[in-house]
C-alpha positions in Angstrom: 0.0 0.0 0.0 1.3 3.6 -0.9 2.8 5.4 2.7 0.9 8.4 1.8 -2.2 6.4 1.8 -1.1 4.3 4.9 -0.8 7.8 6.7 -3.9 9.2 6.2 -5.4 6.1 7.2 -3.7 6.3 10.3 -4.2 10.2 10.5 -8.1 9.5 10.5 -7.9 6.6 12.9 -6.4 8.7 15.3 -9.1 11.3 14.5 -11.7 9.4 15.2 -10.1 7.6 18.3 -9.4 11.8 20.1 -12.9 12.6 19.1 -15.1 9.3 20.5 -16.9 10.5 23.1 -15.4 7.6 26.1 -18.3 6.8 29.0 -16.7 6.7 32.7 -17.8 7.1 35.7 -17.7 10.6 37.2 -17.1 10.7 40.6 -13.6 9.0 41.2 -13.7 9.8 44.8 -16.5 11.0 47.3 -16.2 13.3 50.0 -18.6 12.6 53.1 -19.9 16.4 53.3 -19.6 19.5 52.3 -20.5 23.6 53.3 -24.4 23.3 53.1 -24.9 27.0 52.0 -22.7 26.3 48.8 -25.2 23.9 48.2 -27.4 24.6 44.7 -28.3 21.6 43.2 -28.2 17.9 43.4 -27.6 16.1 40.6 -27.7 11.9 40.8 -26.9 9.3 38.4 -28.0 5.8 38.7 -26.1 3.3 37.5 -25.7 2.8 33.7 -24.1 0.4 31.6 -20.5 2.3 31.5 -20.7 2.7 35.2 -22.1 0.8 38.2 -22.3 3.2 41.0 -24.8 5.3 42.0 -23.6 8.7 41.7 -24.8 11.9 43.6 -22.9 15.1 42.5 -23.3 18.3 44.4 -23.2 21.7 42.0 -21.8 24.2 44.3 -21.5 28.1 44.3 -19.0 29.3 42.1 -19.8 26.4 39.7 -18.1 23.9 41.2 -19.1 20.3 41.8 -18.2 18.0 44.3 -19.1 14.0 44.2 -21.2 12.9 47.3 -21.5 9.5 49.0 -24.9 8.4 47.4 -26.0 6.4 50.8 -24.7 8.6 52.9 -26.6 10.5 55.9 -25.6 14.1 54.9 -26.5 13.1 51.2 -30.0 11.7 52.4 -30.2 15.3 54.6 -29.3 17.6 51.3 -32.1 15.5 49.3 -34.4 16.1 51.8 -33.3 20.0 52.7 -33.5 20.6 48.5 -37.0 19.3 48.2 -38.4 20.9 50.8 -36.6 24.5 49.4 -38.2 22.9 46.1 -41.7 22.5 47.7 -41.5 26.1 49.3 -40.7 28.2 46.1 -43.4 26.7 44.7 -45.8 27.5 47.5 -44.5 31.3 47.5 -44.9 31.6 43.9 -48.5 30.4 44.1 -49.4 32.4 47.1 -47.6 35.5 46.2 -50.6 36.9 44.3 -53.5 35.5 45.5 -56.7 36.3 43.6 -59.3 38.4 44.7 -63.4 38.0 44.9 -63.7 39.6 42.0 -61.2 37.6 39.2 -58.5 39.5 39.3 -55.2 39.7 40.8 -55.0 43.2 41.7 -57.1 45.2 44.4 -59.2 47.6 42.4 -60.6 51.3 44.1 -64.3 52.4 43.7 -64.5 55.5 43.1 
């Protein structure tokens, strides 16, 4: 076969090879807890066929993450903490304009 062909097969093998998208796990180690205020969102991964942990991620201030122990007690106490945050934005934002007698949301003068 011709080197110049032989290169550019190999040039486009290695192409390829950089550009497949490689499934992993993404928490390689888990820390037990972490500042609760930095806390914004939970994000958890069951297990999938590239990886067979259960993974909770924490997305922190700043936009950092940190990997969480899935079974762990502060885990199972940020779960709860976020739903119940969850569960009271909602409950403000449907209470914060209640509607009145008459249809409509805002108080209206007789003259």
């Amino acid at each position: 076969m011709n080197p110049v062909i032989r290169c550019f097969i190999l040039l486009a093998c290695m192409v390829i090879y950089t550009s497949a998208v490689r499934f992993h796990c993404l928490c390689v180690k888990t820390n037990k807890t972490v500042k609760p205020s930095l806390i914004i969102e939970l994000k958890e991964y069951k297990a999938r066929p590239y990886c067979s942990k259960h993974e909770a991620i924490a997305i922190l201030k700043g936009n950092r993450s940190v990997c969480l122990d899935p079974r762990g007690k502060f885990t199972e106490k940020v779960r709860r903490y976020l739903a119940m945050r969850e569960k009271g934005a909602k409950m403000k934002l449907t209470t914060e304009h209640p509607q009145l007698s008459n249809g409509t949301s805002r108080p209206t003068v007789n003259p």
